[in-house]
C-alpha positions in Angstrom: 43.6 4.7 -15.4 42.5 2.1 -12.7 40.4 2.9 -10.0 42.1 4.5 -7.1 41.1 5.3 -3.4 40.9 8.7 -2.8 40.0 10.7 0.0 38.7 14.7 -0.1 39.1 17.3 3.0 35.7 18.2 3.2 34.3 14.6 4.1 35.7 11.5 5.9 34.6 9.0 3.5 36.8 6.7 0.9 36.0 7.6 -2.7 36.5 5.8 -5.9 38.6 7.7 -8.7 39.4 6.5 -12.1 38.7 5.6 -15.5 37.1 2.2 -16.7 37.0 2.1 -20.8 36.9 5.3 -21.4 34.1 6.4 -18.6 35.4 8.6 -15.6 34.4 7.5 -12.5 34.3 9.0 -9.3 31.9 7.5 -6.4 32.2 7.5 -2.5 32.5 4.5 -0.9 30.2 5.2 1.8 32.7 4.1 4.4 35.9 5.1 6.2 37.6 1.6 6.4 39.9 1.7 4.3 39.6 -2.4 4.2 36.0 -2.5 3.4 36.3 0.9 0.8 39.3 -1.5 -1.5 36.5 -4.5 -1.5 34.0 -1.9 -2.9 36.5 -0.6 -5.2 37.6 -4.0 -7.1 33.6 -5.3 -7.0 32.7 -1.9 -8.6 35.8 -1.9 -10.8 34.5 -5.7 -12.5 30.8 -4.3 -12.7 32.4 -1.8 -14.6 34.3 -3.3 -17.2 31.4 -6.3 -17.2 29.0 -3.7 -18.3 32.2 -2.1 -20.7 32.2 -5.5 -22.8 28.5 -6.9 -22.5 26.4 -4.1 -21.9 24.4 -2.2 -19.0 21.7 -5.3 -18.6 24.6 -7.2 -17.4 25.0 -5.7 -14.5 21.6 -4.2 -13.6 20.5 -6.1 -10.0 17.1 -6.4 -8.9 17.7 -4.0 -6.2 19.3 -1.2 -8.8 16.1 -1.3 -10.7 13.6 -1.7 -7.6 15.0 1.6 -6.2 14.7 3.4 -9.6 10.9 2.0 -9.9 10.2 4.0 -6.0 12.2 6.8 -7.0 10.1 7.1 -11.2 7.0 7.9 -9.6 5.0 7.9 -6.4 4.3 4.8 -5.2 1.7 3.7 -2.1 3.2 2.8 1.1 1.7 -0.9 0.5 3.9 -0.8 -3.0 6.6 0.5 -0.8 6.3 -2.8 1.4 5.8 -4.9 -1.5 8.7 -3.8 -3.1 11.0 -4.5 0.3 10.1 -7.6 0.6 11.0 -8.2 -2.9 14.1 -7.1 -2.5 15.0 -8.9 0.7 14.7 -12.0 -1.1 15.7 -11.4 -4.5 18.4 -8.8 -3.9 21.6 -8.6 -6.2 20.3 -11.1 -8.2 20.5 -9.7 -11.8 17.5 -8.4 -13.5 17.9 -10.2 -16.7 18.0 -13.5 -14.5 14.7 -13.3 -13.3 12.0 -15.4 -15.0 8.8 -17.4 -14.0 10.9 -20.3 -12.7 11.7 -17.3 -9.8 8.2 -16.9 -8.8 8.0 -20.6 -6.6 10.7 -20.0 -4.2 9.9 -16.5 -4.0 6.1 -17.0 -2.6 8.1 -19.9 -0.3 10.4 -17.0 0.7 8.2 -13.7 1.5 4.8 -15.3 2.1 3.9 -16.8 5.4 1.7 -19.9 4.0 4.4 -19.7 1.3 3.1 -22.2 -1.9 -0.1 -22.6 0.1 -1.3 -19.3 0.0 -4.4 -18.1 -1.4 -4.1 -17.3 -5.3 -5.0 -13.6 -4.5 -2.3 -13.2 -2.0 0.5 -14.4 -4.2 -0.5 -12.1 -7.4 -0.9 -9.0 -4.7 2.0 -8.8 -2.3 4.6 -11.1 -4.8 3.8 -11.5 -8.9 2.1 -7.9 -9.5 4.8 -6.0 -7.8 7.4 -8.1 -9.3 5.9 -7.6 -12.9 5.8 -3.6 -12.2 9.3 -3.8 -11.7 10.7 -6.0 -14.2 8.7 -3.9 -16.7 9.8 -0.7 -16.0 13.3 -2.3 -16.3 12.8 -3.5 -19.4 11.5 0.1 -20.9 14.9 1.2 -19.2 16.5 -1.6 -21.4 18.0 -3.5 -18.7 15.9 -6.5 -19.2 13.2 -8.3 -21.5 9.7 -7.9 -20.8 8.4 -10.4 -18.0 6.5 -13.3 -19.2 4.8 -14.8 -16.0 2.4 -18.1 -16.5 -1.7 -16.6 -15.3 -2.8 -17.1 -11.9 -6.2 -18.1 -12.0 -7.6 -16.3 -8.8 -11.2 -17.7 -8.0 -14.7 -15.6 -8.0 -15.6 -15.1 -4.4 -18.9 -15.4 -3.3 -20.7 -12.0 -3.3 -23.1 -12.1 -0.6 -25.6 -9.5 1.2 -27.7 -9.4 3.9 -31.6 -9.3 3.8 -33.5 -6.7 5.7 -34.7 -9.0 8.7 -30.6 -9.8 9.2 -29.6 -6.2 8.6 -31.9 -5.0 11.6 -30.2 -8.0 13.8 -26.4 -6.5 12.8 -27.5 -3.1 13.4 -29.4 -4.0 16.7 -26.4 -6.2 17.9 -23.6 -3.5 17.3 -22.2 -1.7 19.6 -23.7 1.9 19.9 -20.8 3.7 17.7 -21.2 1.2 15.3 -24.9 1.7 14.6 -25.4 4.8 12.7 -22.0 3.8 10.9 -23.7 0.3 9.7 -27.0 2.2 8.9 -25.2 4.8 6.5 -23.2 1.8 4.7 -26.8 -0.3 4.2 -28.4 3.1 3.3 -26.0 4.6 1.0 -23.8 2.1 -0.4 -20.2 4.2 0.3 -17.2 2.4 0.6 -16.8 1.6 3.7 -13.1 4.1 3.4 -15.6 6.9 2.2 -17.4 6.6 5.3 -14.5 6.7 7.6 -12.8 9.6 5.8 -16.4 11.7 6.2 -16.7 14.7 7.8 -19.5 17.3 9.4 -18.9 19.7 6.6 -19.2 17.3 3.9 -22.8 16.3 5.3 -26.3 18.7 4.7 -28.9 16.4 7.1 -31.4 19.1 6.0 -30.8 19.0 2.4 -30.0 14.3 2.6 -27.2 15.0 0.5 -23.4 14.2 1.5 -20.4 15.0 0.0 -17.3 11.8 -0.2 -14.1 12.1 -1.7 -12.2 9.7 -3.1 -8.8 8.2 -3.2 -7.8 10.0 -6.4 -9.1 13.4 -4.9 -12.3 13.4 -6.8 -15.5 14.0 -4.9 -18.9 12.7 -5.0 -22.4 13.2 -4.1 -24.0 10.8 -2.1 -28.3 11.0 -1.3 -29.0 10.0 2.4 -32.3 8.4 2.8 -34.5 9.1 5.7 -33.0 6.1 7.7 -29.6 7.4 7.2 -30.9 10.7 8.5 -32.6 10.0 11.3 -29.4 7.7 12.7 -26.8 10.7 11.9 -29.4 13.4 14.0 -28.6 11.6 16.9 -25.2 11.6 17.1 -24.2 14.2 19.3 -20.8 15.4 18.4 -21.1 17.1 14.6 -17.3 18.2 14.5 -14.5 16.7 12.4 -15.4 13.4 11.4 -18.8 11.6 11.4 -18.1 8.2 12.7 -15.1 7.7 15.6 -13.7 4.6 16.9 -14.9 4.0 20.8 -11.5 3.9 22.7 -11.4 3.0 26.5 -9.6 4.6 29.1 -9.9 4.0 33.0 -12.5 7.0 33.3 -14.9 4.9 31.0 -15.6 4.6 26.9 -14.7 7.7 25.2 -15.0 8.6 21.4 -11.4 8.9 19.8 -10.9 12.2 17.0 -11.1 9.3 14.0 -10.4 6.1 13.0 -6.5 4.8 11.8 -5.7 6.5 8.0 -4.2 3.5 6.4 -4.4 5.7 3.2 -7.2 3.4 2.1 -4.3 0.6 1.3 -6.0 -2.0 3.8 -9.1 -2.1 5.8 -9.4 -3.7 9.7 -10.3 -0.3 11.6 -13.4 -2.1 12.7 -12.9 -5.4 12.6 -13.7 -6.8 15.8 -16.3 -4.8 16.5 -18.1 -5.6 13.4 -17.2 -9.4 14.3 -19.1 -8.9 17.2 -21.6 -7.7 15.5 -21.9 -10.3 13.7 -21.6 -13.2 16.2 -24.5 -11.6 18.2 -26.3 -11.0 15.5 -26.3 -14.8 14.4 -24.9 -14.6 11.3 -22.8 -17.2 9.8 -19.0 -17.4 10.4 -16.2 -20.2 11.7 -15.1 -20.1 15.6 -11.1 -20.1 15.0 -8.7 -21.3 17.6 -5.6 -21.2 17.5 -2.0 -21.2 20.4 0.1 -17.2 19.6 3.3 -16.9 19.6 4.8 -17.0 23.3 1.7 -17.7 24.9 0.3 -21.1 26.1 -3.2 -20.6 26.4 -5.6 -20.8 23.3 -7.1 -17.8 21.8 -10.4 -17.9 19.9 -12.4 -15.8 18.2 -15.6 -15.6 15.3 -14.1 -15.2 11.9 -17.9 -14.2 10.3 -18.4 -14.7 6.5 -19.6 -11.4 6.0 -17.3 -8.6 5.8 -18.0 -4.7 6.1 -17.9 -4.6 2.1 -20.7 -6.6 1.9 -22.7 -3.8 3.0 -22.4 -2.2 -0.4 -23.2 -5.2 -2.2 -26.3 -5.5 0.2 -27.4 -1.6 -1.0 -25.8 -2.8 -4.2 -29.1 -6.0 -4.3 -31.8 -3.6 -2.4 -31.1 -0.8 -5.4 -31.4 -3.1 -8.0 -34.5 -5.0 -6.4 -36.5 -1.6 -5.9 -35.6 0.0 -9.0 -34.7 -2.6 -12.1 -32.3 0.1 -13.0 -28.8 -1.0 -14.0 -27.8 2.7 -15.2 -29.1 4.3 -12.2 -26.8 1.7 -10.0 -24.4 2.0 -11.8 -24.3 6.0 -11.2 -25.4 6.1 -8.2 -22.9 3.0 -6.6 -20.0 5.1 -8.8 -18.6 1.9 -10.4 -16.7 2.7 -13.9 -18.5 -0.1 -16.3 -21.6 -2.0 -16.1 -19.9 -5.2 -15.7 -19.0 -4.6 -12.3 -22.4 -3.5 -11.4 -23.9 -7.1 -12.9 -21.4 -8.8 -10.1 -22.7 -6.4 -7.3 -26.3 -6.4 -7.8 -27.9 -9.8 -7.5 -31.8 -10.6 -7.9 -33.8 -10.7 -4.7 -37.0 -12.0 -5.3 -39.5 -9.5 -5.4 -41.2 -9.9 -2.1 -38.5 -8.2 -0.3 -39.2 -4.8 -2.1 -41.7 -2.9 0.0 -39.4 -4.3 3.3 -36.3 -2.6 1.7 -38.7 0.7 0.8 -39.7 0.3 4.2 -35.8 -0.1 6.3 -34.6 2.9 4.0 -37.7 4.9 5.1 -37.3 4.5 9.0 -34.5 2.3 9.6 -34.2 -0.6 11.6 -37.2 -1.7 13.8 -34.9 -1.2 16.8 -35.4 1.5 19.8 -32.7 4.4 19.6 -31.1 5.4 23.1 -33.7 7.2 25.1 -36.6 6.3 23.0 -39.3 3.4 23.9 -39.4 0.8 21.5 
């Protein structure tokens, strides 16, 4: 029996009702116009008989297998607007279709620099996503496994700061900033550790802290004397330890905590730590540039440092005090030695009593309300 539009008392939707080789079939149109319910009704009744004679990989779109990928398992918000994009562009486009060949206009279609962007930025917001999905359609059977050409993404430069040009970025922050940039340089936490730490996750009188990570697993971190001495002073010890400095018309007050971007992307401090940076006199690029609807030219310091390097700096001062690629290792909490190797590079010895020396008392700045 063809497909027929039906309708039922209880709703004031168009439905589908029929039987297509041998499969019953009843479906709501999701409309009341009756005009717009028949054009569903022959499009679904070809799929149908499409997938009757050549089989359910025939007819599988991209977006039919996108929304079963979100809907599998739980999936990041950034996955979420990974996936969207993906299926702005590629759409109904059938599954099976979808090859290497698809990957070109796609980064010309969702990416802003399009072909130009940065190898990194095409395997994270377009090929990795795109792969996830065209996998998990093919364990479904509604496609073959992906085979997508490498993208060769380039080593960045790992860089950290030396102890003279950590006391300048601490020195040249603003005051909010300072006992967060001495616990990053002291400890080595993620800079998303930090942010997420709270007062009853921190024992000043036993140096010990306690920071949890993404996966809900927790982890003990040793504060140093410097580290200790720069979270004493702060006066507020309720909720969370460091809090963004917002500005209102009464004056600069201290907000409840930084944004929760659910450690999928960073940039809750990023122009204060630029700064930072610039006043510091730290290497960067001045970028200048006309935004959209305005006429005037905005510039600001893009610095080549970026918060992260803080670990690697704690990563280079650990490794130059101790030799110890085990005890990095453990206490940096990195899964395999390999990634310790690329964090921890080899300071000439000289600077090892100055590191000894900044985690013992901190930078050779004055604290508010204390002579230099």
């Amino acid at each position: 029996m063809p497909l027929k539009l039906v309708t039922f008392s209880h709703t004031k939707n168009l439905f589908i009702r029929g039987t297509v080789g041998g499969k019953r079939v009843l479906e709501s149109t999701g409309t009341t116009n009756r005009k717009l319910a028949e054009e569903y009704r022959r499009k679904r009744e070809a799929e149908l008989w499409q997938e009757q004679l050549y089989g359910t990989r025939s007819v599988i779109t991209f977006a039919d297998a996108a929304t079963a990928y979100i809907k599998d398992a739980p999936r990041s918000p950034s996955t979420g607007r990974y996936v969207d994009r993906l299926v702005e562009h590629f759409g109904d486009t059938k599954l099976s279709d979808i090859n290497n060949a698809s990957l070109r206009p796609a980064y010309s279609a969702i990416l802003r620099d399009g072909e130009a962007a940065s190898p990194a930025t095409k395997k994270r917001t377009v090929r990795t996503p795109l792969q996830a999905i065209l996998e998990f359609g093919a364990v479904q059977g509604w496609c073959d496994r992906p085979a997508f050409a490498a993208i060769s993404v380039p080593l960045s430069i790992t860089r950290f700061l030396l102890p003279d040009q950590a006391t300048d970025l601490v020195q040249h922050a603003a005051p909010h900033l300072q006992p967060l940039f001495v616990f990053l340089i002291g400890t080595g936490c993620r800079l998303s550790e930090a942010l997420d730490l709270q007062w009853k996750d921190v024992d000043l009188y036993g140096c010990r802290a306690v920071v949890w990570q993404k996966q809900g697993r927790q982890r003990y971190v040793d504060l140093c004397p410097a580290v200790v001495k720069w979270l004493a002073r702060i006066a507020d010890t309720d909720g969370h330890v460091f809090r963004p400095a917002i500005k209102t018309r009464k004056g600069t007050i201290l907000g409840d905590r930084y944004h929760d971007s659910g450690r999928q992307y960073g940039g809750q401090i990023k122009n204060g730590w630029a700064g930072a940076c610039s006043r510091a006199g730290l290497p960067g690029r001045i970028r200048e540039w006309v935004p959209a609807g305005a006429k005037k030219t905005r510039t600001v310091f893009v610095p080549e440092f970026t918060p992260h390097d803080l670990r690697h700096t704690w990563a280079s001062w650990h490794y130059c005090v101790y030799r110890d690629l085990l005890r990095l290792k453990s206490d940096g909490d990195w899964s395999n030695i390999n990634t310790v190797t690329i964090y921890a590079k080899l300071m000439p010895p000289v600077y090892r009593e100055e590191i000894i020396r900044w985690w013992g008392t901190g930078p050779a700045i004055a604290l508010e309300g204390e002579n230099p």
